[in-house]
N, C-alpha and C positions, 0 to 999 in steps of 0.2 A: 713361200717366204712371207706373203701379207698374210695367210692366214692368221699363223699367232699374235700377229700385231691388231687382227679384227677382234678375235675371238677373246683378247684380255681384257678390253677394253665393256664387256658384255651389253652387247647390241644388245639383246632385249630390255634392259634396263633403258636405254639410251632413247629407244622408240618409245616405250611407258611413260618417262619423263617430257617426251617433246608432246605428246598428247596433251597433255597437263600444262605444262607451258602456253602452247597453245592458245589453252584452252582463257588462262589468263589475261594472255593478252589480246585477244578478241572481245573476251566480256569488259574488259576497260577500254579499248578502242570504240565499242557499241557503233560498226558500220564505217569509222570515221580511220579507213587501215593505211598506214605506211608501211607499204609493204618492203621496201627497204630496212625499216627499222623492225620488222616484224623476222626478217631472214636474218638478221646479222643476231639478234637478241636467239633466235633459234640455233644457229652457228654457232655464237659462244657459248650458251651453256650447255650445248651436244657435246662441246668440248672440255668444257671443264667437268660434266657429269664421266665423260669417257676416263679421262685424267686419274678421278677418283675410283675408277673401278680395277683401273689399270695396280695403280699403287696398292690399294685394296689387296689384290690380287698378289702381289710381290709381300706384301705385308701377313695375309694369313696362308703363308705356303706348310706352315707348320700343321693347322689345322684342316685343311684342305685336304692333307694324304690321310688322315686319320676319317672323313668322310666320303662315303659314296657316292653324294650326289658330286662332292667336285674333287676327286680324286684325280678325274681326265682332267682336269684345268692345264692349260698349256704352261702354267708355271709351276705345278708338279710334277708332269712329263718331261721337263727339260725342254721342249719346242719353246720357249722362251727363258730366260736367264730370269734370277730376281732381280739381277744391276741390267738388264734391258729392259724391263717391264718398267723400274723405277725409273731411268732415262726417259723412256718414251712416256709415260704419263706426266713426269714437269715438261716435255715439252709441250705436251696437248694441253697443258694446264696454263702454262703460261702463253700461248697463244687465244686460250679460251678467255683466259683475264684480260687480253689486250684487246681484242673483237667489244665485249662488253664493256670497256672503259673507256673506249674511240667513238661505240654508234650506239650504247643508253644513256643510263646516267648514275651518278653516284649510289642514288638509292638502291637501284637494280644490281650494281656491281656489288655493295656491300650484302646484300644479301645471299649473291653467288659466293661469297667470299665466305659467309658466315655457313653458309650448309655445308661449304668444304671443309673448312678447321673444323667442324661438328663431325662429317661423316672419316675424316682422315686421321685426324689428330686424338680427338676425344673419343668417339665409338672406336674404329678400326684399334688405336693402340693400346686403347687400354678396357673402354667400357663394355665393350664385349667379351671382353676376356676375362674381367672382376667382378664384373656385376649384374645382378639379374635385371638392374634398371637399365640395363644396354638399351632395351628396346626402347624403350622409353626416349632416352637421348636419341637417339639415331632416327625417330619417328622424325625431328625437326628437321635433319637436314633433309627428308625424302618428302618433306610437303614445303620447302622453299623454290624448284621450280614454277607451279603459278604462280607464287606470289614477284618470282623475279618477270615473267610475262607481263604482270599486270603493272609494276612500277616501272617494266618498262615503256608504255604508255603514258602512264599519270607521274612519276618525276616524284612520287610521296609514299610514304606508311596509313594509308588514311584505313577509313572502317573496312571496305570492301576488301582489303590486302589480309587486313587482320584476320576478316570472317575465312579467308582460304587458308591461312598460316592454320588456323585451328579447322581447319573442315578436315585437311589433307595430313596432320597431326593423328587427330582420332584413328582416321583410315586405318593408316601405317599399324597401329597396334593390334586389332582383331587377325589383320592380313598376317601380319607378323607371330602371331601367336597359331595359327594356323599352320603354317607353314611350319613351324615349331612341334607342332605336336603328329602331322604327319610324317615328318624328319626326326621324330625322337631319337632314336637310335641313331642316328648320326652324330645329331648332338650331344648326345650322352657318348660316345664314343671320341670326342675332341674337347668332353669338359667343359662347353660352353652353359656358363650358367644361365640359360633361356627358360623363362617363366615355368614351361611344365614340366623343364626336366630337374632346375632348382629346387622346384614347389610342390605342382603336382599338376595332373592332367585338369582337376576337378577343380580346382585354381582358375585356371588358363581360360576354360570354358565361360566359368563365372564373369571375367576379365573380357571376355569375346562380348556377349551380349550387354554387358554395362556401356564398353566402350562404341558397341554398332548403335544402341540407345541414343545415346548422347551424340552421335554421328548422326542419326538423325535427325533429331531437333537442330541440330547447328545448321545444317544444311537449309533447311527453311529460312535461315537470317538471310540468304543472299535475296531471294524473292520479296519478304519483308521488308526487307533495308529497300525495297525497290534497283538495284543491280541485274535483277533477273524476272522475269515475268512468269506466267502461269504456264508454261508448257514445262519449263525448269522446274516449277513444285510439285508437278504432276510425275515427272520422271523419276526428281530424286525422290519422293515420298516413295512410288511404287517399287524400284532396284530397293531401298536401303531399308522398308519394311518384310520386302519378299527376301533379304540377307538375313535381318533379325529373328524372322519365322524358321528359318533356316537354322542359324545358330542356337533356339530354343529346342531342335529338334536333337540335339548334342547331349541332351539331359534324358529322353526315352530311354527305359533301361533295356538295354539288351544291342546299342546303339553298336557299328560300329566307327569306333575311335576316328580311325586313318582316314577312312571311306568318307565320311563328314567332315571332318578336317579340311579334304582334299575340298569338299565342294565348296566348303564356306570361304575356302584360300581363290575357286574358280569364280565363284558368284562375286566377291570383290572388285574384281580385275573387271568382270562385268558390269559391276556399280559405276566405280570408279569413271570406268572410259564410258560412260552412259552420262554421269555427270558431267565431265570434262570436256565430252562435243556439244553436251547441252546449252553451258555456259557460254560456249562457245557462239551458240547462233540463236540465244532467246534473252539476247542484253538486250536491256533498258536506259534508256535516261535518268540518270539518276535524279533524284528530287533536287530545286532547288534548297532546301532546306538543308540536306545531307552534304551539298555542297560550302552550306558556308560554314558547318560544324566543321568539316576538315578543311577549313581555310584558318 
């Protein structure tokens, strides 16, 4: 009976996010942790990311049977109703909202608030369905967990918030186009207008190594801006050059497609959570300087 109630809610998502989170709000605590306010900021937004996946879930039951990879989803099999799966996600959602609004602070809450009307309302109803910029919009709401970590700490939108809204922004699209082009047929099979089944494969690719590019240059602002020190430049430079070498390798003729795909969609998840523990235990004091610009 808990199974379907685990399984709609997609734990792996929910672990990926708290990493990240995490990861936030350690590098804006720099040593100085409540860990009170560090469990309860991890609590509510496990619950409002759960919430979203849940609804998600009751939301693309259409598309979900026409796919193999989630044709098993408990809310295609029947092992969960769509009016139970959307029950139990506002409750998890609105428990997750009250956790968050009782033990951070406005700024944290609003931007928990702002990934969900993004990944619920705007991708899930509609941008996914009409347009090939889905990924694009939906990128936002999947790099708003650190940024809600780290204003759970600092109480503001200041530079070091911004530099993760865009670090964990960029991510989302190579990953996403990835996963897109190993799943082609899937997505071609439920009509979802995703970059390379819209556009084309040689599109998506081109799109992969711009956007890991630029992912990694941003990634050096957290070290530069002094938020992060040298063990963190050493790591993200080495994951998110050894991604791009990767993703350049998508272009050899005779490549295969799927096979590559797959790796550049694994090497991410390995970037990613490479950056995200990084962050996590190579913070810095921020300069006085940097302090009184976001005052």
């Amino acid at each position: 009976m808990i199974r379907p109630y685990l399984k709609v809610t997609k734990p792996g998502i929910i672990m990926g996010n708290l990493i990240s989170v995490a990861g936030g709000f350690f590098m804006a605590a720099r040593g100085n942790i409540d860990w009170s306010l560090m469990w309860a900021t991890v609590l509510g937004l496990s619950l409002v990311v759960a919430s979203g996946c849940a609804i998600n879930n009751c939301i693309d039951r259409d598309i979900d049977v026409r796919m193999q990879r989630t044709r098993h989803r408990v809310t295609v099999t029947g092992e969960l109703s769509g009016r139970a799966a959307l029950i139990y996600g506002l409750i998890l959602g609105v428990i997750g909202f009250f956790v968050l609004a009782i033990f951070t602070n406005a700024v944290a809450l609003s931007f928990a608030v702002l990934g969900y009307v993004v990944y619920v309302g705007v991708y899930s109803l509609y941008m996914k369905r009409q347009s090939v910029y889905g990924t694009l919009v939906g990128s936002l709401s999947g790099a708003v967990p650190p940024v809600v970590g780290y204003c759970a700490v600092t109480g503001q939108f200041d530079m070091g918030a911004a530099i993760l809204l865009l670090m964990f922004s960029l991510w989302q699209m190579p990953h996403s186009y990835a996963i897109a082009i190993f799943r082609y047929q899937d997505y071609a099979a439920a009509n979802i207008p995703v970059l390379p089944v819209a556009e084309s494969v040689a599109k998506a690719k081109r799109q992969i190594v711009l956007y890991i590019a630029v992912f990694c240059l941003v990634t050096t602002l957290l070290p530069l801006s002094g938020y992060t020190g040298l063990t963190f430049m050493a790591v993200s430079c080495a994951t998110s050059l050894w991604w791009l070498v990767l993703a350049f390798n998508g272009f050899y003729k005779g490549v295969e497609e799927k096979g590559w795909a797959r790796r550049v969609f694994v090497l991410s998840i390995i970037t990613i959570t490479a950056i995200s523990l990084t962050m996590a235990l190579d913070f810095k004091a921020v300069p006085d300087t940097l302090l009184v610009l976001n005052h």
